[in-house]
Each structure stands twice: as structure tokens, then as C-alpha cells.
N, CA and C atoms as an extended XYZ file, in Angstrom:
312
Properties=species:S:1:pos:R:3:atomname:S:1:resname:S:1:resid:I:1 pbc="F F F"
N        -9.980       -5.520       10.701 N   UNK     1
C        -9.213       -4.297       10.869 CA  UNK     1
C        -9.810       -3.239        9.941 C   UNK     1
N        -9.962       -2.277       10.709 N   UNK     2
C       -10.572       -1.087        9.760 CA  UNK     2
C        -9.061       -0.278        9.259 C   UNK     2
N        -9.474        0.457        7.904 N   UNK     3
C        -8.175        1.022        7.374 CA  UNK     3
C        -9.127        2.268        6.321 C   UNK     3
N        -8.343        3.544        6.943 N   UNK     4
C        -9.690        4.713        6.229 CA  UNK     4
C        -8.858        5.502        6.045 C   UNK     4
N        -8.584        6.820        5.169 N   UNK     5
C        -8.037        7.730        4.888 CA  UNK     5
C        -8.241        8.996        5.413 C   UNK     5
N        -9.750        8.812        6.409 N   UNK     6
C        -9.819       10.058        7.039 CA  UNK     6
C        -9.331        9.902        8.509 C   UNK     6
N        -9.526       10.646        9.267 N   UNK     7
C        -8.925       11.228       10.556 CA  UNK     7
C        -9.859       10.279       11.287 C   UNK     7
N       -11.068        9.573       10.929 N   UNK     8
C       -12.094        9.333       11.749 CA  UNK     8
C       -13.142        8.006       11.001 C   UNK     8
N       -13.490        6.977       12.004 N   UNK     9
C       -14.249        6.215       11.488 CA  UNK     9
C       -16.044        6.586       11.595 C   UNK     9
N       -16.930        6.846       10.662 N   UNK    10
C       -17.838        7.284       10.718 CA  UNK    10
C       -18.444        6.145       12.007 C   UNK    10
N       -19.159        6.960       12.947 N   UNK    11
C       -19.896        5.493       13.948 CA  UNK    11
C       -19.256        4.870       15.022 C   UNK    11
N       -18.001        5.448       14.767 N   UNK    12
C       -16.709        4.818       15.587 CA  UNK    12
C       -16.339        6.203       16.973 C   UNK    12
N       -15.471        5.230       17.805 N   UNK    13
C       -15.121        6.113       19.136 CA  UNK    13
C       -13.498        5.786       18.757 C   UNK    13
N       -12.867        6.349       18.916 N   UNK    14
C       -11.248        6.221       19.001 CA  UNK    14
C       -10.944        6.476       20.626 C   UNK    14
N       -10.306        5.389       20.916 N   UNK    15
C       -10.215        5.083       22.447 CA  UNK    15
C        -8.833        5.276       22.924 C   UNK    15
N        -7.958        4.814       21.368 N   UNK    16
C        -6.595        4.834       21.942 CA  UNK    16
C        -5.904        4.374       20.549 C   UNK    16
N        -4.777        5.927       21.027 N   UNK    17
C        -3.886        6.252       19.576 CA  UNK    17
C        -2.240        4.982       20.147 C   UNK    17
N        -1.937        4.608       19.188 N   UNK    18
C        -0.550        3.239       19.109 CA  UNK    18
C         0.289        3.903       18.510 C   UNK    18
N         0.697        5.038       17.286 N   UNK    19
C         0.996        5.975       16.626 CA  UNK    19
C         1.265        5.374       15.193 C   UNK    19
N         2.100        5.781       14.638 N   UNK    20
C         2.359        5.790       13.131 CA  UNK    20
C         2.729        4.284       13.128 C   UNK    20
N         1.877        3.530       11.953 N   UNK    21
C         2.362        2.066       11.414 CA  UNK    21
C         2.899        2.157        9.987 C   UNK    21
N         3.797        1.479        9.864 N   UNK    22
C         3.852        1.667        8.205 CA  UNK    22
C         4.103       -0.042        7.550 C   UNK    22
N         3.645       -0.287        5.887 N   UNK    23
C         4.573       -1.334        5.166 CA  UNK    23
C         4.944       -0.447        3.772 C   UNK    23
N         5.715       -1.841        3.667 N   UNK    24
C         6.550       -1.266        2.027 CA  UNK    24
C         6.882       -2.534        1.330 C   UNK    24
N         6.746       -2.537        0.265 N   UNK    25
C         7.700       -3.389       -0.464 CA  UNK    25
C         8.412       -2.596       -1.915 C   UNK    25
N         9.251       -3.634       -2.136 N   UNK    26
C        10.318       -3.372       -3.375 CA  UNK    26
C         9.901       -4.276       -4.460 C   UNK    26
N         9.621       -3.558       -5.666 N   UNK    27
C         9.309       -4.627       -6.452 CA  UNK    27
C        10.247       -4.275       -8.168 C   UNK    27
N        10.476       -5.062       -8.626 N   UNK    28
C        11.313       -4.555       -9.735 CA  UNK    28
C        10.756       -5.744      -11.044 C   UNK    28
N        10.254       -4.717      -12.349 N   UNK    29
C        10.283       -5.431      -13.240 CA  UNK    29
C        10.337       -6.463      -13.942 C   UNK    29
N         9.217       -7.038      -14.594 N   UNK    30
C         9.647       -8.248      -15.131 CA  UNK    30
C         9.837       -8.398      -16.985 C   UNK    30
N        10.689       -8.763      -17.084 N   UNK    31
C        11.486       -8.979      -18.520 CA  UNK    31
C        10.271       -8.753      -19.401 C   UNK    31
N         9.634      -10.339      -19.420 N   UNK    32
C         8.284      -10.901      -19.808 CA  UNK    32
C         7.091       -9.618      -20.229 C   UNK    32
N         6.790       -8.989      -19.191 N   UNK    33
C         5.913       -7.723      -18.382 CA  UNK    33
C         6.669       -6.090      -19.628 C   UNK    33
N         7.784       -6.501      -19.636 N   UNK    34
C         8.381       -4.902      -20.436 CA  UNK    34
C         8.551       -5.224      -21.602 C   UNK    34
N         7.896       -6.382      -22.320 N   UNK    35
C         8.375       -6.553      -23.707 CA  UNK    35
C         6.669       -6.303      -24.035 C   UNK    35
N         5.881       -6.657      -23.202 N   UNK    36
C         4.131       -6.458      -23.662 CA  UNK    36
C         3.910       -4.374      -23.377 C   UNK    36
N         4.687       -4.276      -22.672 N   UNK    37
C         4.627       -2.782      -22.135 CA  UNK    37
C         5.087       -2.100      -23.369 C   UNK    37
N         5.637       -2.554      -23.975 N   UNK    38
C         6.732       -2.078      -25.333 CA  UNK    38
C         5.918       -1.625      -26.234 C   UNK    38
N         5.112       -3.306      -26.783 N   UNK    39
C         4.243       -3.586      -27.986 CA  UNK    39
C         3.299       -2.303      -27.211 C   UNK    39
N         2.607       -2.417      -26.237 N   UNK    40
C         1.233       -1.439      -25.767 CA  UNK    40
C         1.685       -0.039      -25.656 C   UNK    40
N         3.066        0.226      -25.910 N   UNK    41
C         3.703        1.802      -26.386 CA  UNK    41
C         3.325        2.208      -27.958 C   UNK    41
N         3.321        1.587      -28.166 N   UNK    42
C         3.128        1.506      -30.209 CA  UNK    42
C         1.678        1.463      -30.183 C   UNK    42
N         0.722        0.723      -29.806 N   UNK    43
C        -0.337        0.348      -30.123 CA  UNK    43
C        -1.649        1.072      -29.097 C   UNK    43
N        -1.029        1.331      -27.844 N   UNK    44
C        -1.941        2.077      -26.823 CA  UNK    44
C        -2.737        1.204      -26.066 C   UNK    44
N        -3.083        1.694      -24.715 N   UNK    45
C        -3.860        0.871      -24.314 CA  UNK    45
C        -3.200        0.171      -22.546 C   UNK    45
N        -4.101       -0.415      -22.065 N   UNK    46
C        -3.385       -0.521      -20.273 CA  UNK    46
C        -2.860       -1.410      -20.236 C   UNK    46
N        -1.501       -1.116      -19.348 N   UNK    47
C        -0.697       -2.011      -19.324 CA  UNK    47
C        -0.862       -2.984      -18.051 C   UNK    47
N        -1.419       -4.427      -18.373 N   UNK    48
C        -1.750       -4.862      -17.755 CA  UNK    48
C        -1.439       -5.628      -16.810 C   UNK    48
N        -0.173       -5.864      -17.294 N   UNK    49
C         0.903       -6.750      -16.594 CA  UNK    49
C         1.376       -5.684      -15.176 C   UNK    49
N         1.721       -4.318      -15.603 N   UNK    50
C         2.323       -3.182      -14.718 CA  UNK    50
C         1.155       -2.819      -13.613 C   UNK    50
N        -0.322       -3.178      -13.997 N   UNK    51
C        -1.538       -2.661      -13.117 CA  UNK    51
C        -1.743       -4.165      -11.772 C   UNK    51
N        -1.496       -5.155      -12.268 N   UNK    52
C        -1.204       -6.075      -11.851 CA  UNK    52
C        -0.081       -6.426      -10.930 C   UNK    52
N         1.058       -5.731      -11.141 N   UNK    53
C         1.881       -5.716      -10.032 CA  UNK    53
C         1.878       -4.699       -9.336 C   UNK    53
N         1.529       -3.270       -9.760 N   UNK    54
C         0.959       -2.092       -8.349 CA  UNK    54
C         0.318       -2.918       -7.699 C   UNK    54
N        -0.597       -3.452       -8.202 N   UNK    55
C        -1.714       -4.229       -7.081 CA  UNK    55
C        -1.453       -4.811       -5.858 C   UNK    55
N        -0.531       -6.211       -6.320 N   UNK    56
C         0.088       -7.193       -5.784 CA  UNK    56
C         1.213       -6.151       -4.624 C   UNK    56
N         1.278       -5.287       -5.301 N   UNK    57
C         1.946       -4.491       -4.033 CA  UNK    57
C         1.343       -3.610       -3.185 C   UNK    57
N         0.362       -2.883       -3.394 N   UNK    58
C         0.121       -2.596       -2.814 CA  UNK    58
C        -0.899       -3.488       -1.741 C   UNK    58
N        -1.332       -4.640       -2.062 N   UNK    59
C        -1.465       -5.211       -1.082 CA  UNK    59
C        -0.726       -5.675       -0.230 C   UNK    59
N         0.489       -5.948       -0.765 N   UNK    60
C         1.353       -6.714        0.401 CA  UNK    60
C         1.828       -5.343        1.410 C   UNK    60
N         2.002       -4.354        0.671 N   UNK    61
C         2.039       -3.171        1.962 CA  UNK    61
C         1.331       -3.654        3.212 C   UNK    61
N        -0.101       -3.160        2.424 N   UNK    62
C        -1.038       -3.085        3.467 CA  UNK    62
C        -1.215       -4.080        4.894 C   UNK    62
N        -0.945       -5.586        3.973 N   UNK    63
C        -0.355       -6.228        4.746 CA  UNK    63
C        -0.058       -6.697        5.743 C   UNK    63
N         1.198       -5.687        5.195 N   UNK    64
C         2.933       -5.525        6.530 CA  UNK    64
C         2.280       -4.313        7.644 C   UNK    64
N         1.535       -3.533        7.187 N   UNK    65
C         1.222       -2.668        7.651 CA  UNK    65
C         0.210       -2.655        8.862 C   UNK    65
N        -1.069       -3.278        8.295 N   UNK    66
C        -1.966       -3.888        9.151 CA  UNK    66
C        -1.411       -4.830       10.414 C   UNK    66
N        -0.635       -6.153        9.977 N   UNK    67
C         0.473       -6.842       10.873 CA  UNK    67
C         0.790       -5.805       11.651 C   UNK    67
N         1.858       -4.886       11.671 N   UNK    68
C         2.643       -4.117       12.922 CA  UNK    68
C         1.114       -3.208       13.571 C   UNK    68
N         0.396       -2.786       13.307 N   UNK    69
C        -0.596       -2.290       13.971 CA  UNK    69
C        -1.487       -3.247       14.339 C   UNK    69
N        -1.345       -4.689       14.157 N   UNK    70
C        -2.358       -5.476       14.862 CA  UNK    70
C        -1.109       -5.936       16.171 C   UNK    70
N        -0.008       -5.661       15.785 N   UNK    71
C         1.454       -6.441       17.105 CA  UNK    71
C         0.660       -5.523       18.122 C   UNK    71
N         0.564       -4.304       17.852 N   UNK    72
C         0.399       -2.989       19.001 CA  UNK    72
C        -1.231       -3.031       19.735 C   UNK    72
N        -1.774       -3.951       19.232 N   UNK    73
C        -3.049       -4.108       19.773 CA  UNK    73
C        -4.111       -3.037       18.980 C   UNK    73
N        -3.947       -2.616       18.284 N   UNK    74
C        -4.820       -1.698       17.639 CA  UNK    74
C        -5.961       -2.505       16.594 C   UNK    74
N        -6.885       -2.129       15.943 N   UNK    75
C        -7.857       -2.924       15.208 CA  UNK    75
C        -8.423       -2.042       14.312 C   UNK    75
N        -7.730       -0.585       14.130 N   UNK    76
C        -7.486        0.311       12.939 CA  UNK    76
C        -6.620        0.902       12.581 C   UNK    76
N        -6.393        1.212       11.593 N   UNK    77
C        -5.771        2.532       10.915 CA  UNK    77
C        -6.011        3.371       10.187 C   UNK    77
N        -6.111        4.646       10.615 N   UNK    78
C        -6.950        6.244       10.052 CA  UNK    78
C        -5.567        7.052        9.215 C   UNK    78
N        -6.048        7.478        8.491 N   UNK    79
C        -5.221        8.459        7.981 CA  UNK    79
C        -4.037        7.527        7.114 C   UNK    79
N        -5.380        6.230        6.403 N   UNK    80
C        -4.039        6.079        5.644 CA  UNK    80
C        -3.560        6.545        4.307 C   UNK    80
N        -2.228        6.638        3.779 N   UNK    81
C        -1.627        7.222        2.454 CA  UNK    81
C        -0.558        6.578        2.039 C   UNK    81
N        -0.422        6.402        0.617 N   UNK    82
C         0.584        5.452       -0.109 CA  UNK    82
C         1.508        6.626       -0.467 C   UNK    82
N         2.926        6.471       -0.994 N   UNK    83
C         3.595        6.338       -1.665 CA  UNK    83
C         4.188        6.060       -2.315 C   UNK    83
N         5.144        6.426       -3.106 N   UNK    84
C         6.274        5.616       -4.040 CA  UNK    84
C         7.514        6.059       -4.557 C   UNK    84
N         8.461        4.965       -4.974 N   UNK    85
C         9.791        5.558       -4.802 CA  UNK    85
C        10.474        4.687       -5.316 C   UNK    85
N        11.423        5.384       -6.807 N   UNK    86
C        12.019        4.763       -7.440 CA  UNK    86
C        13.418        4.363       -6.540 C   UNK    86
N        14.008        3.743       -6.359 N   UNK    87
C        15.028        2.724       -5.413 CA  UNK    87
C        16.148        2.588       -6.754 C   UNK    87
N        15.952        2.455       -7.601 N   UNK    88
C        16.845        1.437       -8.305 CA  UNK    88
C        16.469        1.643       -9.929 C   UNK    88
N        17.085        1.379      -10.843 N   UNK    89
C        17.200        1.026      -11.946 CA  UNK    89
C        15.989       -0.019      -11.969 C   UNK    89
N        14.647        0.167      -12.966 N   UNK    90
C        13.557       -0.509      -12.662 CA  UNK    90
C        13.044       -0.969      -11.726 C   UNK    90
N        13.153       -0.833      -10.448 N   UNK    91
C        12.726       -1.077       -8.946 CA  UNK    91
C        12.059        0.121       -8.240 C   UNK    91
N        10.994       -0.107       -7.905 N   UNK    92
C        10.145        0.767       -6.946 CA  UNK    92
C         9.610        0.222       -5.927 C   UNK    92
N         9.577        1.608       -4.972 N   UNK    93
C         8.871        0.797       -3.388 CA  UNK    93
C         7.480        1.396       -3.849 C   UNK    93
N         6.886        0.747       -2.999 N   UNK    94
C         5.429        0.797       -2.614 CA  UNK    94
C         5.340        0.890       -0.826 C   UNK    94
N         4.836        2.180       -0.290 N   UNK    95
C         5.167        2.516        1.341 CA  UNK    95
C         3.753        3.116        1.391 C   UNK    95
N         3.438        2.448        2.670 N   UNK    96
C         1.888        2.901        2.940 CA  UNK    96
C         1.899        3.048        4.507 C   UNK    96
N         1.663        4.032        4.952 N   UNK    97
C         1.652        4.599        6.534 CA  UNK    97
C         0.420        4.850        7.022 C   UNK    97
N         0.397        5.222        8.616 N   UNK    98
C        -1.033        5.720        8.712 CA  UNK    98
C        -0.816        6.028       10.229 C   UNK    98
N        -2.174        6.102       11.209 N   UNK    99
C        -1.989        6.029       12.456 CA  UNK    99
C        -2.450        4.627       13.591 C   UNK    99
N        -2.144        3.710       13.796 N   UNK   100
C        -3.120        2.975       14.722 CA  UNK   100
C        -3.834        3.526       15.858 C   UNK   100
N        -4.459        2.864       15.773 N   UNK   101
C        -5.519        3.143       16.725 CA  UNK   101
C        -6.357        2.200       16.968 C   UNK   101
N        -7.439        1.848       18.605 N   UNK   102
C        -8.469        1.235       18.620 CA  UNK   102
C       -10.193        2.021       18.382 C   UNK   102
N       -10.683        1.415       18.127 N   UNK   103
C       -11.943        2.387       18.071 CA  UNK   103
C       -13.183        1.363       19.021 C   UNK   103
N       -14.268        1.828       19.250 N   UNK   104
C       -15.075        0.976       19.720 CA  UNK   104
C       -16.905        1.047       18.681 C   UNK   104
């Protein structure tokens, strides 16, 4: 599955638009994760535990995402873009959309 941020796959034909796919997940804090985030407030430096779970999420977006645009028969998605969104008291989504499409 191809997945690109522009309008267009370089080399590619777009044959047929499926329309907007999206995933998301919810992910909320870990205890463990905000007590090292704490110490690395005082002392400086990346928080590694917190870069580690964007990650883990934003893959599982992609995912969920890829899944519903592979249900629709498509074998790309152009124009993709993340977001994010505090939900909750230490809980954030991770939402990633785009367009399906096939290309040849």
C-alpha cells in the first residue's frame, strides 16, 4: 500500500478515487513513563518513554487506516495528515486521514 502526503504518486496513474479513509487511536499515559518525564524536566533532554508511545500510535493509526482503505479495494492513500487531540485528562487521540485511491 502506498501512503504519500502529496495529491499524487510520482510514476503513478490514479484510476480511481474510494474517498476519505481515516484511523485513530486513544492513548493515555503511563504512571512509570511520567515519573522519568518528571526527572527529564529538571535535568533536560528527550523524553523517551513519550517519543515511544507517539510512535506506537501513530502506527496503529496508520494501521486502522490503511485496513478501511484496503476493505474499499484501494492500494493507496494520497494526501495523508495526522492529528491530535487531547480527549481526556492525560489521554490523547492520534487521527490520521487521507484519500483512497487505486493507482496503476
Amino acid at each position: 500500500m502506498f501512503l504519500t502526503n502529496t495529491e499524487e504518486i510520482p510514476g503513478k496513474k490514479i484510476t480511481t478515487f474510494y474517498g476519505v479513509v481515516s484511523g485513530s487511536t486513544v492513548r493515555a499515559k503511563h504512571a512509570g513513563r511520567d515519573m522519568m518525564a518528571g526527572i527529564k524536566n529538571i535535568f533536560g533532554g528527550e523524553l523517551k518513554g513519550y517519543t515511544e508511545l507517539l510512535q506506537e500510535s501513530r502506527d496503529e493509526a496508520i494501521g486502522r487506516m490503511k485496513s478501511q482503505a484496503k476493505q474499499l479495494g484501494a492500494n493507496a492513500v494520497v494526501n495523508v495528515r495526522f492529528s491530535t487531540s487531547s480527549v481526556a485528562a492525560g489521554a490523547a487521540e492520534i487521527y490520521v486521514y487521507g484519500t483512497a485511491v487505486s493507482v496503476d
